[in-house]
PDB file as gemmi writes it, atoms N, CA and C in Angstrom:
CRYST1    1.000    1.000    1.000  90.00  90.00  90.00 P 1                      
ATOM      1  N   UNK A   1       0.849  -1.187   0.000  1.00  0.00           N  
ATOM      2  CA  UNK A   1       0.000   0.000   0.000  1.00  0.00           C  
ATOM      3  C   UNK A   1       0.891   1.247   0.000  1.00  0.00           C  
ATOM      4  N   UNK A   2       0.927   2.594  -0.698  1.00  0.00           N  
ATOM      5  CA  UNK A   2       1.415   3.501  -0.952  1.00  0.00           C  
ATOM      6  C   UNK A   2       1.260   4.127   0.364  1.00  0.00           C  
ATOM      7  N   UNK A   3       2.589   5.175   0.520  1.00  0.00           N  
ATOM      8  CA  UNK A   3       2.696   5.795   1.903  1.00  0.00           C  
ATOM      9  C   UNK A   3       1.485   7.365   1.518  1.00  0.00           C  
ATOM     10  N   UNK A   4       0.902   7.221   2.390  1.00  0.00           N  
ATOM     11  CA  UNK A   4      -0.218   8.937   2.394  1.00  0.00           C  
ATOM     12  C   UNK A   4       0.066   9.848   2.328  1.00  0.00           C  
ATOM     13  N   UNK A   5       0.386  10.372   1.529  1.00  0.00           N  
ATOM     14  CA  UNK A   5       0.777  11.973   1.771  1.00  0.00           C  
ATOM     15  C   UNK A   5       0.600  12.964   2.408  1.00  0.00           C  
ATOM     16  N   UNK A   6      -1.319  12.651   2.631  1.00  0.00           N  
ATOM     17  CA  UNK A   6      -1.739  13.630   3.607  1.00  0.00           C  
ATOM     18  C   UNK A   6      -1.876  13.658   5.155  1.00  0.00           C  
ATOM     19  N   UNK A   7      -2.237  14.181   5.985  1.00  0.00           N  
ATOM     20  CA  UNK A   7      -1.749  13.909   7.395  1.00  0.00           C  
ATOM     21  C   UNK A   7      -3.763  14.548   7.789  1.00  0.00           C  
ATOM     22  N   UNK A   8      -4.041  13.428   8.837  1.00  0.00           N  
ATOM     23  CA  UNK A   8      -5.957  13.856   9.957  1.00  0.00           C  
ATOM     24  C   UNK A   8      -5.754  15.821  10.295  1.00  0.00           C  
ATOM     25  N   UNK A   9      -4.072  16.139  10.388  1.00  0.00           N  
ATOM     26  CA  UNK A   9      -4.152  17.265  10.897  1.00  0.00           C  
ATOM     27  C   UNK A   9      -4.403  18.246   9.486  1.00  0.00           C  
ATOM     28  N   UNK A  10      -4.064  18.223   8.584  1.00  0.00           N  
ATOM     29  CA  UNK A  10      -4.317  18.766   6.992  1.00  0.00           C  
ATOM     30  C   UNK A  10      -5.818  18.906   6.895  1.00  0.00           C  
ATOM     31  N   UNK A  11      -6.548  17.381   6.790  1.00  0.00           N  
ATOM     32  CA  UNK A  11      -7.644  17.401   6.901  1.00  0.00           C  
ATOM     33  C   UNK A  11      -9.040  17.847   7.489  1.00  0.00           C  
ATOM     34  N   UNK A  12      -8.130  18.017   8.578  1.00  0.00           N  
ATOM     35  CA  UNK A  12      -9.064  18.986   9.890  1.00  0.00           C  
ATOM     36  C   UNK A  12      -8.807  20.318   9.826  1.00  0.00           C  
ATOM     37  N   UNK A  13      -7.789  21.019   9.375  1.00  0.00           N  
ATOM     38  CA  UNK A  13      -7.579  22.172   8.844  1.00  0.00           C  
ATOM     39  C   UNK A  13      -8.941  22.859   7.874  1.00  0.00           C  
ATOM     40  N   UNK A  14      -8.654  21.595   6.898  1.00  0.00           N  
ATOM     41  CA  UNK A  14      -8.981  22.655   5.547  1.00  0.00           C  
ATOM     42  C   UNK A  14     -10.420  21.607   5.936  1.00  0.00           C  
ATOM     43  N   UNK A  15     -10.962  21.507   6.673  1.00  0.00           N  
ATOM     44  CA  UNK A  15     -12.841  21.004   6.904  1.00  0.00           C  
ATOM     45  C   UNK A  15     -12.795  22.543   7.626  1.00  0.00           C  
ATOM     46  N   UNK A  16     -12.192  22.599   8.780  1.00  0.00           N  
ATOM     47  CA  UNK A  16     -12.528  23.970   9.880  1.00  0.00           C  
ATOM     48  C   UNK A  16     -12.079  25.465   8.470  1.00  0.00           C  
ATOM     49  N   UNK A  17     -11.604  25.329   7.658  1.00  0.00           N  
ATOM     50  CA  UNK A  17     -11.886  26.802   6.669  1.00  0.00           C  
ATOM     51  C   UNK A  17     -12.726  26.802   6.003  1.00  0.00           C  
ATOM     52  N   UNK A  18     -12.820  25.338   5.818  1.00  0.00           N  
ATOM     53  CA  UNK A  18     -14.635  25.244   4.601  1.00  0.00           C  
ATOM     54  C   UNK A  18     -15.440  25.792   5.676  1.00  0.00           C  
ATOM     55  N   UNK A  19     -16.021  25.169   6.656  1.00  0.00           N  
ATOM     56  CA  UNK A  19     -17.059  25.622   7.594  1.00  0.00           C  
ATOM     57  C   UNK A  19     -17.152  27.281   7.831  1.00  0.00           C  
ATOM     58  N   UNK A  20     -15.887  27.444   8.044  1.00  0.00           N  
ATOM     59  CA  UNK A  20     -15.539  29.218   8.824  1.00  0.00           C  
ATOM     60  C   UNK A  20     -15.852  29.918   6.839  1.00  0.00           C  
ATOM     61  N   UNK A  21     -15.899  29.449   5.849  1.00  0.00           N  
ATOM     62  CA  UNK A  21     -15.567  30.261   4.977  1.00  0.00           C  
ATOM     63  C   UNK A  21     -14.283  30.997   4.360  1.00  0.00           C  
ATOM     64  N   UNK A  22     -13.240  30.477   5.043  1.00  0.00           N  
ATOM     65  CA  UNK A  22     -11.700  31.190   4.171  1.00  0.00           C  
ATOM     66  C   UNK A  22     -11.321  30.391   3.388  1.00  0.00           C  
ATOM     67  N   UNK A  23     -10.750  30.845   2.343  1.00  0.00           N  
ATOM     68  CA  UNK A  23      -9.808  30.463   1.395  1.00  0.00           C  
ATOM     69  C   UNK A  23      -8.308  30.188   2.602  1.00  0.00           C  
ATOM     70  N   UNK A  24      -8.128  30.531   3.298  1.00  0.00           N  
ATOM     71  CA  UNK A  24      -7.137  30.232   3.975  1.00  0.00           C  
ATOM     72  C   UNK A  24      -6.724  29.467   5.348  1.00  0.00           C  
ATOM     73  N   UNK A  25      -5.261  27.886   4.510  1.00  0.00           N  
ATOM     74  CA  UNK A  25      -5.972  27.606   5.632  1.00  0.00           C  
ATOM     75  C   UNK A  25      -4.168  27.221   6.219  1.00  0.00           C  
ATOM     76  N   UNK A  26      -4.312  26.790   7.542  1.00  0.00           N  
ATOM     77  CA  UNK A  26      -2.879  27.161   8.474  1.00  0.00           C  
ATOM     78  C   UNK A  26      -3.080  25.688   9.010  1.00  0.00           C  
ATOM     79  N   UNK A  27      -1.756  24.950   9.377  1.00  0.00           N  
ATOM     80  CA  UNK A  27      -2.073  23.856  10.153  1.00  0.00           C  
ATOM     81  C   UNK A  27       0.043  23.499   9.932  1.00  0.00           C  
ATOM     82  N   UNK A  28      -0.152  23.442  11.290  1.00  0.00           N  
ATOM     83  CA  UNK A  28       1.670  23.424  11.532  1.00  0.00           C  
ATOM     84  C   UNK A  28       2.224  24.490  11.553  1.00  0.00           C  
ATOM     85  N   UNK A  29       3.373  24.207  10.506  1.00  0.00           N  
ATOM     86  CA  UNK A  29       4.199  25.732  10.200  1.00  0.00           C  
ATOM     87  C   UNK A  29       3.720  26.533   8.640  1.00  0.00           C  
ATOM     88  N   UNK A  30       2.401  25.710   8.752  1.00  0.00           N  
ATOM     89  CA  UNK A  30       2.705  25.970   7.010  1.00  0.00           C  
ATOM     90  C   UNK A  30       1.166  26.552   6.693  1.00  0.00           C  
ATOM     91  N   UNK A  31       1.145  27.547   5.529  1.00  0.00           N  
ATOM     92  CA  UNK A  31      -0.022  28.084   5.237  1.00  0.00           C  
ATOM     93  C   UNK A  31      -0.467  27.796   4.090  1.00  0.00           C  
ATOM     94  N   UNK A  32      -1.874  27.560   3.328  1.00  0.00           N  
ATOM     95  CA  UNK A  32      -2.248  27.768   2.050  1.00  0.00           C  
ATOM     96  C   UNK A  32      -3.410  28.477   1.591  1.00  0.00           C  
ATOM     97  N   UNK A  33      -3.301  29.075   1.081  1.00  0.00           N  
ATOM     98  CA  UNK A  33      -4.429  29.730  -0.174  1.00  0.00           C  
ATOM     99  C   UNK A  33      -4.483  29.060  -1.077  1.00  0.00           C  
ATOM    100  N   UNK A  34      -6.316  28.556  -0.874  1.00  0.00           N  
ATOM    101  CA  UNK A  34      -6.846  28.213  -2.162  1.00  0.00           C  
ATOM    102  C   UNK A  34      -7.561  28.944  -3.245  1.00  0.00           C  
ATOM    103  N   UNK A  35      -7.715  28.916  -4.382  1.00  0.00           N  
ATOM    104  CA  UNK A  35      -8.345  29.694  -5.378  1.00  0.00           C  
ATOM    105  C   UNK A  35      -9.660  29.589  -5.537  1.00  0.00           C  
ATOM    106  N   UNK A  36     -10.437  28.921  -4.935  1.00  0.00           N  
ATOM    107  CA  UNK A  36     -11.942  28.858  -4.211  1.00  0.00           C  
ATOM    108  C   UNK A  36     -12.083  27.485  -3.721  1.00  0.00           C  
ATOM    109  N   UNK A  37     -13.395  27.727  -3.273  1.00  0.00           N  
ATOM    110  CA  UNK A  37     -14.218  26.598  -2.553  1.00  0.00           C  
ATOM    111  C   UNK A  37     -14.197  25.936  -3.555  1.00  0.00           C  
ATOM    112  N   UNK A  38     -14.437  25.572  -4.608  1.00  0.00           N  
ATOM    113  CA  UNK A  38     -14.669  24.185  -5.699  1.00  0.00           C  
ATOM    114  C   UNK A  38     -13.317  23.818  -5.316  1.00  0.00           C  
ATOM    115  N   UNK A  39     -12.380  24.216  -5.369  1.00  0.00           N  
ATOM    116  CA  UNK A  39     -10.989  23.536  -5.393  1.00  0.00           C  
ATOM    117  C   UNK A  39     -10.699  23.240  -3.967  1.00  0.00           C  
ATOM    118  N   UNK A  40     -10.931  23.645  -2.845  1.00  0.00           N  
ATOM    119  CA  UNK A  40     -11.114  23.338  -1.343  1.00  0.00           C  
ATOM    120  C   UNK A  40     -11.732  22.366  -1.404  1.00  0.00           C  
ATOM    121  N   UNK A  41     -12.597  21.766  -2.073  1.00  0.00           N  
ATOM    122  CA  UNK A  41     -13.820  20.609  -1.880  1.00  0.00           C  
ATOM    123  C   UNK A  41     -13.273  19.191  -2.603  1.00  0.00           C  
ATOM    124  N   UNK A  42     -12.510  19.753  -3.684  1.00  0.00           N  
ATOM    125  CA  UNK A  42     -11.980  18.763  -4.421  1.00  0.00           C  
ATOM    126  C   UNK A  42     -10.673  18.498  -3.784  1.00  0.00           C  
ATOM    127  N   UNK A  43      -9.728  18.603  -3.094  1.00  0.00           N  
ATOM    128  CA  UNK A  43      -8.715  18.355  -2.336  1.00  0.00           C  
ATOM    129  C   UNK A  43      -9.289  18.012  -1.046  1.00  0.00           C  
ATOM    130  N   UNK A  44      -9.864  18.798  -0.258  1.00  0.00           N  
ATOM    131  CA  UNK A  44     -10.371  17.614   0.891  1.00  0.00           C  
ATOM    132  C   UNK A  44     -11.349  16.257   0.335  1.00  0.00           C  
ATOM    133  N   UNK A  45     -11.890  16.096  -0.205  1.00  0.00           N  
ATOM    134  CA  UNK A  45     -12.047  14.478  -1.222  1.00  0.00           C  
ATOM    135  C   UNK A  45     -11.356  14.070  -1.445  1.00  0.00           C  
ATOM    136  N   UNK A  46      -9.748  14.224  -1.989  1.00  0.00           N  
ATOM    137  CA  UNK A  46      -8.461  13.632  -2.274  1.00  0.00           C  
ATOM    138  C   UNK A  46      -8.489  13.297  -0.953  1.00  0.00           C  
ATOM    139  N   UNK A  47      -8.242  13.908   0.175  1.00  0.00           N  
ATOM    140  CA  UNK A  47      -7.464  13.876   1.138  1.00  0.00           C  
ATOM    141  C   UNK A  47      -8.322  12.969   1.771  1.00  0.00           C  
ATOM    142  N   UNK A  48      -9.143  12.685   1.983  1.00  0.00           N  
ATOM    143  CA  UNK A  48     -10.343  11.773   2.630  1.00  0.00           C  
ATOM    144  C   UNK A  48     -10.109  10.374   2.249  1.00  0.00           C  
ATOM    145  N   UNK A  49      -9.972  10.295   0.654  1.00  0.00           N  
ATOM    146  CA  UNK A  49      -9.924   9.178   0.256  1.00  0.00           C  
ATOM    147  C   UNK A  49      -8.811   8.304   0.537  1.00  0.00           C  
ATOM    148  N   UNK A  50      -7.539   9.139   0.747  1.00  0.00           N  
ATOM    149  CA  UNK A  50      -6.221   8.815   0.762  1.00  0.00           C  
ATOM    150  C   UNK A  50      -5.935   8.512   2.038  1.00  0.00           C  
ATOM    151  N   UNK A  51      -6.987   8.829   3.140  1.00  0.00           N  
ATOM    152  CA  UNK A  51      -6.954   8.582   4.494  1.00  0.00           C  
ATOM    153  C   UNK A  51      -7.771   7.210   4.778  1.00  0.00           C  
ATOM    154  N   UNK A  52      -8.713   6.987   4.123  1.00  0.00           N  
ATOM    155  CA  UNK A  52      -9.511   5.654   4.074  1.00  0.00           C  
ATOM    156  C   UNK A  52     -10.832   6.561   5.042  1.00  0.00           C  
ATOM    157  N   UNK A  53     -11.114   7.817   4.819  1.00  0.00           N  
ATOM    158  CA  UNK A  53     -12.465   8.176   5.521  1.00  0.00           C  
ATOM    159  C   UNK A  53     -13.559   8.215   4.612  1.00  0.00           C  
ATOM    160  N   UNK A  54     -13.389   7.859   3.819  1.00  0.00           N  
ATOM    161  CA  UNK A  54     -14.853   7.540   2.380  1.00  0.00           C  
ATOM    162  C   UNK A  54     -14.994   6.242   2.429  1.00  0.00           C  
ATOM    163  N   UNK A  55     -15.900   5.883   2.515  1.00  0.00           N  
ATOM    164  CA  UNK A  55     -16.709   4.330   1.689  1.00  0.00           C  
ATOM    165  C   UNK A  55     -16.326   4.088   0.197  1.00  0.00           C  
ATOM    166  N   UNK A  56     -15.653   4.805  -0.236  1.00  0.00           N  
ATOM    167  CA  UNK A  56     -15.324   4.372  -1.756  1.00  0.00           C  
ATOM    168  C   UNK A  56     -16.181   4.194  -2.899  1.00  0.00           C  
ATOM    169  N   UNK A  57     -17.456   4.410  -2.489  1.00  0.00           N  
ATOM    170  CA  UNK A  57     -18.790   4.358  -3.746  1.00  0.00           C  
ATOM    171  C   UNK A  57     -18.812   5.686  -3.907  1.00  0.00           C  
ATOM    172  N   UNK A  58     -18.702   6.931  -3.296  1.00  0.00           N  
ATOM    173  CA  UNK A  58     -19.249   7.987  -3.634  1.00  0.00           C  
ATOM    174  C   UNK A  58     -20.268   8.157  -4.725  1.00  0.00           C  
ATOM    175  N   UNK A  59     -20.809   9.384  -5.367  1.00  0.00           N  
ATOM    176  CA  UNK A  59     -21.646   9.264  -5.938  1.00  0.00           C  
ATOM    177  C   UNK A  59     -22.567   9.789  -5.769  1.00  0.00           C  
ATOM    178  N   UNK A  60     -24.000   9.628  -6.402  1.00  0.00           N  
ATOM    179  CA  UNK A  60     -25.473   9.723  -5.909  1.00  0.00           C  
ATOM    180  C   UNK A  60     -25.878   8.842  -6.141  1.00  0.00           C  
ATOM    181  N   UNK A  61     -26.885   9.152  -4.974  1.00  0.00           N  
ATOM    182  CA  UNK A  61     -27.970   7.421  -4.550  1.00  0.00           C  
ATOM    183  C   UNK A  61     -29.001   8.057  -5.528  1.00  0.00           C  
ATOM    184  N   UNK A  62     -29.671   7.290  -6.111  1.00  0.00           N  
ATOM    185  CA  UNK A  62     -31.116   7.887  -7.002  1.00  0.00           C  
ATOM    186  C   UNK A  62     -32.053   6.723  -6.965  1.00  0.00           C  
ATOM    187  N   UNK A  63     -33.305   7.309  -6.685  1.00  0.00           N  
ATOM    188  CA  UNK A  63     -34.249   6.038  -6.502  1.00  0.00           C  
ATOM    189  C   UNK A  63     -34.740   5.797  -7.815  1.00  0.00           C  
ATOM    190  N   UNK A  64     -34.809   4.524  -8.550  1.00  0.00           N  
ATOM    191  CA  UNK A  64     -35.615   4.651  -9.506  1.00  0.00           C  
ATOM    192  C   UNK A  64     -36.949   3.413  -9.297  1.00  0.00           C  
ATOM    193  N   UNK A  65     -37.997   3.694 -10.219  1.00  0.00           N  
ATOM    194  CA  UNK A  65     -38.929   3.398  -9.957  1.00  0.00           C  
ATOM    195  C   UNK A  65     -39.429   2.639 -11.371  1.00  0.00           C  
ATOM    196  N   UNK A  66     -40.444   1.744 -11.610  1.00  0.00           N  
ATOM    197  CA  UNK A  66     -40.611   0.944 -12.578  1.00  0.00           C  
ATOM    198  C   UNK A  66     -41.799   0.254 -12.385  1.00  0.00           C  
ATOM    199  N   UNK A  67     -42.666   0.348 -13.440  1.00  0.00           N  
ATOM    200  CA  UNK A  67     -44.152  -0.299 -13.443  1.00  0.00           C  
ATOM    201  C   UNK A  67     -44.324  -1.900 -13.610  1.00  0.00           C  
ATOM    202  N   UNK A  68     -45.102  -2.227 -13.093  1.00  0.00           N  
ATOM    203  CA  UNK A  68     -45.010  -3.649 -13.402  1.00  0.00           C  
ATOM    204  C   UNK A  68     -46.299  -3.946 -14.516  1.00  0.00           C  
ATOM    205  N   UNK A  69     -45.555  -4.297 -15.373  1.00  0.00           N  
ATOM    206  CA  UNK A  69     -46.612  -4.349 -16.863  1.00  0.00           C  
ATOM    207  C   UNK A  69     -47.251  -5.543 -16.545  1.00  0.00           C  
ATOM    208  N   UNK A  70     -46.380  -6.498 -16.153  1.00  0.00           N  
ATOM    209  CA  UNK A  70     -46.970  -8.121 -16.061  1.00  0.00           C  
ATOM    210  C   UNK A  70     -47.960  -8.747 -15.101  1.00  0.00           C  
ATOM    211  N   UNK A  71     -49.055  -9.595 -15.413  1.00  0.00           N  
ATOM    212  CA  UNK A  71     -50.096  -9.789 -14.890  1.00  0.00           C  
ATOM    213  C   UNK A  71     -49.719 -11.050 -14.132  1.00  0.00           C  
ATOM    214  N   UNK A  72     -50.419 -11.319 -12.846  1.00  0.00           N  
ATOM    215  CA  UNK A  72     -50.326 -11.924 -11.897  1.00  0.00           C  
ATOM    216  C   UNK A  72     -51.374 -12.616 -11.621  1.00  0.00           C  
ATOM    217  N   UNK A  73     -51.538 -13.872 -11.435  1.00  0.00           N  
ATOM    218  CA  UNK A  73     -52.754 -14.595 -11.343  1.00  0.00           C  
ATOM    219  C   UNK A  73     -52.994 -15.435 -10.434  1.00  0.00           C  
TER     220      UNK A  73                                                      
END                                                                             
């Protein structure tokens, strides 16, 4: 299995700037600016996945629905 790059403390960073609203986020010695929230959202998903905190289906659930043509007797 490949070593993680990312570290729970990265991750908890940049969740607590999504919530608060900054593009900016601090954790250690080190700072980053992101170029928006779409790109904040798409790197904490990297970082989630790479941690094993996703179920790995992601996605959408969608209900679908279907008539039953066939007669029953």
């Amino acid at each position: 299995m490949p070593e993680t790059t990312f570290t729970q403390e990265q991750f908890d960073a940049l969740s607590k700037a999504i919530a608060q609203g900054t593009l900016v986020v601090e954790y250690g010695d080190k700072k980053v600016t992101y170029r928006s929230l779409t790109e904040m959202l798409r790197i904490r998903s990297l970082i989630a996945g790479e941690l094993g905190l996703t179920s790995g289906r992601g996605g959408r659930k969608v209900a679908t629905f279907s008539k039953d043509w066939g007669c029953r007797g």
